[in-house]
Residue frames as qw, qx, qy, qz and C-alpha x, y, z in Angstrom:
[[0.000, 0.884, 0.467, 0.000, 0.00, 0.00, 0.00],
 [0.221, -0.783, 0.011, 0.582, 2.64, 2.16, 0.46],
 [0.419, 0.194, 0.536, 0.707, 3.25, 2.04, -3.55],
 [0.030, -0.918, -0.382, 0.100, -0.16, 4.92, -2.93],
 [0.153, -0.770, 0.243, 0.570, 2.80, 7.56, -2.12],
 [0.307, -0.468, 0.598, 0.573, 4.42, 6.94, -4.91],
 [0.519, 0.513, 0.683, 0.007, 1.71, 6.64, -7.37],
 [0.124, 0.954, 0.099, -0.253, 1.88, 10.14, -9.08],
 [0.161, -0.746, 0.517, 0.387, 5.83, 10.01, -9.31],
 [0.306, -0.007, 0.856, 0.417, 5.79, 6.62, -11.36],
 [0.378, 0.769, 0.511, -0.071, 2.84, 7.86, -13.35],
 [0.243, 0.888, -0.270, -0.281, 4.48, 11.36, -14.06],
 [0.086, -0.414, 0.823, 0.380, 7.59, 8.33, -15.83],
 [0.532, 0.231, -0.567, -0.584, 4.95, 6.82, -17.90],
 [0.346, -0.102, -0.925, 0.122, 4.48, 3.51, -15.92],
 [0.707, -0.397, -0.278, -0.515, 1.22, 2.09, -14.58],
 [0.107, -0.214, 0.882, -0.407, 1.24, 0.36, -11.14],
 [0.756, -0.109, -0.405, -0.502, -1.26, -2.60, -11.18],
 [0.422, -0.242, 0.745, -0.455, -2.15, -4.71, -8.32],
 [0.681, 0.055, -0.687, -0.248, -2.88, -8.87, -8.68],
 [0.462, -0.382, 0.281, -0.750, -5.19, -9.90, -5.87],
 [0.296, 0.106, -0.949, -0.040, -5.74, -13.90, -5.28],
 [0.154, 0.095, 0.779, -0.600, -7.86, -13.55, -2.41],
 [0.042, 0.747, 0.646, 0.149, -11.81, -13.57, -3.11],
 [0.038, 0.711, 0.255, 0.654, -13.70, -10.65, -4.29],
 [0.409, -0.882, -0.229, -0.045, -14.11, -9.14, -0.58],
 [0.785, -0.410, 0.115, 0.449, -10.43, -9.66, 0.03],
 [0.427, 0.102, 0.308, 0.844, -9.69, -7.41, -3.06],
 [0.181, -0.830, -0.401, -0.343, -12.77, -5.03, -2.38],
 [0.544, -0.793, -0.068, 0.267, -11.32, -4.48, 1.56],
 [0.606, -0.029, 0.160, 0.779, -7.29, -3.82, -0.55],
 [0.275, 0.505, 0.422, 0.701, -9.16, -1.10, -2.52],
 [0.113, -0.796, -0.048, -0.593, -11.04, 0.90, -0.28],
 [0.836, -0.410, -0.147, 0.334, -9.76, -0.32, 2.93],
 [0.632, -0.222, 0.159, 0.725, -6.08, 1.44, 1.83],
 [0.325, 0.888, 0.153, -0.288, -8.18, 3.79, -0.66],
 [0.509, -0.206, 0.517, 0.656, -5.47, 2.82, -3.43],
 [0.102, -0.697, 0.227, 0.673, -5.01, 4.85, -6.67],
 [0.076, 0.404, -0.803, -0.432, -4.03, 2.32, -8.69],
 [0.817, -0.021, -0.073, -0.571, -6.06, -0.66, -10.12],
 [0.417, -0.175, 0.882, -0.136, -6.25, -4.07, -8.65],
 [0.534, 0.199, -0.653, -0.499, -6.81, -6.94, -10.71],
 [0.609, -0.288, 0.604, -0.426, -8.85, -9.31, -9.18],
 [0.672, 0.261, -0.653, -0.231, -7.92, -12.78, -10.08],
 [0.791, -0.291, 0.435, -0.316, -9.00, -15.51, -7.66],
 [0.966, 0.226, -0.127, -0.016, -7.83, -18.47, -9.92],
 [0.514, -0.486, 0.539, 0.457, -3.74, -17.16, -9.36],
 [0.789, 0.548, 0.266, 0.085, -3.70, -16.90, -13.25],
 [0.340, 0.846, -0.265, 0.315, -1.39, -13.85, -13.78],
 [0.603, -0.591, 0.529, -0.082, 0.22, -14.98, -10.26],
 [0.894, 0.135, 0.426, -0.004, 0.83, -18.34, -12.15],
 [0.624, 0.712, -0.011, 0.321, 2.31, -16.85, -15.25],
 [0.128, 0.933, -0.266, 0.205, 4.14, -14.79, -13.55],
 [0.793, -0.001, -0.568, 0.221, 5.82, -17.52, -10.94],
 [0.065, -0.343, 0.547, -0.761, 5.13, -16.12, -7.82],
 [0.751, -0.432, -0.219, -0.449, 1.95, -18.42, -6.89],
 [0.850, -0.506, 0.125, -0.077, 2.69, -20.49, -3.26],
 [0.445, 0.525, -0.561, 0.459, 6.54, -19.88, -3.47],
 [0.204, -0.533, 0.432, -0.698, 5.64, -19.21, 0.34],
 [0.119, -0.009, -0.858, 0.500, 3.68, -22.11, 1.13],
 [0.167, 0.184, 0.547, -0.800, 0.82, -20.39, 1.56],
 [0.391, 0.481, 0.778, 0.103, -1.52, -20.56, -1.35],
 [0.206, 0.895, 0.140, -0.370, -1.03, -16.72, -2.30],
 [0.662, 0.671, -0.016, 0.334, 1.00, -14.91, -4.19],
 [0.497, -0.300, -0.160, 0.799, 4.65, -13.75, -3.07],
 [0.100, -0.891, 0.006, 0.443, 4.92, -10.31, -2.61],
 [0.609, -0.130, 0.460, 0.633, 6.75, -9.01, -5.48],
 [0.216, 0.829, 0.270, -0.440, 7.28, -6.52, -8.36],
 [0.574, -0.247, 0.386, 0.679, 8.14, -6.20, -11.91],
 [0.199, 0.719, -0.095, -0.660, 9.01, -3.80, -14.17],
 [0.700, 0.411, 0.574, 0.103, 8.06, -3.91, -18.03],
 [0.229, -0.163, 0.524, 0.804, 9.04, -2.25, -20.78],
 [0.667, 0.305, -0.027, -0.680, 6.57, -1.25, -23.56],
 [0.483, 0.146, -0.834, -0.221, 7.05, -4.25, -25.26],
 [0.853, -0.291, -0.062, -0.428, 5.94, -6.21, -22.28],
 [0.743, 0.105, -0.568, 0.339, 9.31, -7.93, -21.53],
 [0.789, -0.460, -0.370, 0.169, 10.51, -7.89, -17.92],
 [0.718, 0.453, -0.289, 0.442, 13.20, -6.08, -17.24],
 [0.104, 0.280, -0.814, 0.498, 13.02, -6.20, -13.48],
 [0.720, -0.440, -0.482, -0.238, 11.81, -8.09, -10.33],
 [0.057, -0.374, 0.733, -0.565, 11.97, -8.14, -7.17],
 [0.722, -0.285, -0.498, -0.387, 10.39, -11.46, -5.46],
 [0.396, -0.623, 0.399, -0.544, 9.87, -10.95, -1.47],
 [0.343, 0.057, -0.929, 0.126, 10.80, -14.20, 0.87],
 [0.052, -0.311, -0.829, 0.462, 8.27, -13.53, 3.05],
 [0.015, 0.857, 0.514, -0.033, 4.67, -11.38, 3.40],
 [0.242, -0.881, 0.051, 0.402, 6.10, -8.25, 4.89],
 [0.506, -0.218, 0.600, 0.580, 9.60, -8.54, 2.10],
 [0.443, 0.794, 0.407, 0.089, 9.11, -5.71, -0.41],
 [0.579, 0.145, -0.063, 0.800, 11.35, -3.33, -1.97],
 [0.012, 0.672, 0.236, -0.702, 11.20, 0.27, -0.86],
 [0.371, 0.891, 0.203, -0.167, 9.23, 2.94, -3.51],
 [0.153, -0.805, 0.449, 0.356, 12.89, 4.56, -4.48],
 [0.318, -0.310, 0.801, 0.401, 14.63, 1.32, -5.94],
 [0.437, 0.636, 0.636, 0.030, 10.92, 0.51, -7.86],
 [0.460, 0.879, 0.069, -0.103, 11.29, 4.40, -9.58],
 [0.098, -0.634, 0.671, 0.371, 15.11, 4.37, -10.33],
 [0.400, -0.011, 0.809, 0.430, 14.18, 1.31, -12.36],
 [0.368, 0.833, 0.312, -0.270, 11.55, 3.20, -13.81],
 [0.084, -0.860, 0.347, 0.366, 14.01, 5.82, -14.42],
 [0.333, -0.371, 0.764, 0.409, 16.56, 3.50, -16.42],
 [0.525, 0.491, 0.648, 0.252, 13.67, 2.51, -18.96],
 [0.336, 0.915, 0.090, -0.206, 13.20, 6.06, -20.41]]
């Protein structure tokens, strides 16, 4: 949630920030206004894009890891960061300096 601050600054570098929810519809209803986020959550109970992306139950847990990459226009990768635990997330800074290197 704390990607909220930093919503504006990676917007004003062209990049979208998109959230990928697993939990049931309330569980991504309570992320949205609960935190009163900015950005848009994708709500995908199955773990599809979680799945594609290889972050489903790395943890064990049946969710998705915590985790965050950057795309290109094209749609290729060209970082991640995947958290070992829940709480294991990079800080807002290292997420827009890779911004920053795509332009």
């Amino acid at each position: 949630m704390e990607l909220n601050e930093d919503y504006p600054a990676m917007k004003a570098l062209g990049a979208e920030t998109l959230a990928v929810a697993v939990n049931d519809w309330e569980g991504a209803y309570y992320l949205v206004k609960g935190f009163e986020l900015q950005y848009p959550v994708l709500y995908d109970p199955k773990a599809r894009v979680a799945r594609m992306y290889g972050v489903y139950d790395l943890l064990g847990d049946g969710l998705a890891a915590p985790a965050v990459f950057v795309l290109d226009k094209e749609g290729k990768i060209r970082w991640r960061y995947i958290g070992k635990d829940l709480t294991d997330r990079p800080d807002n800074e290292i997420i827009i300096e890779q911004l920053k290197g795509l332009e």
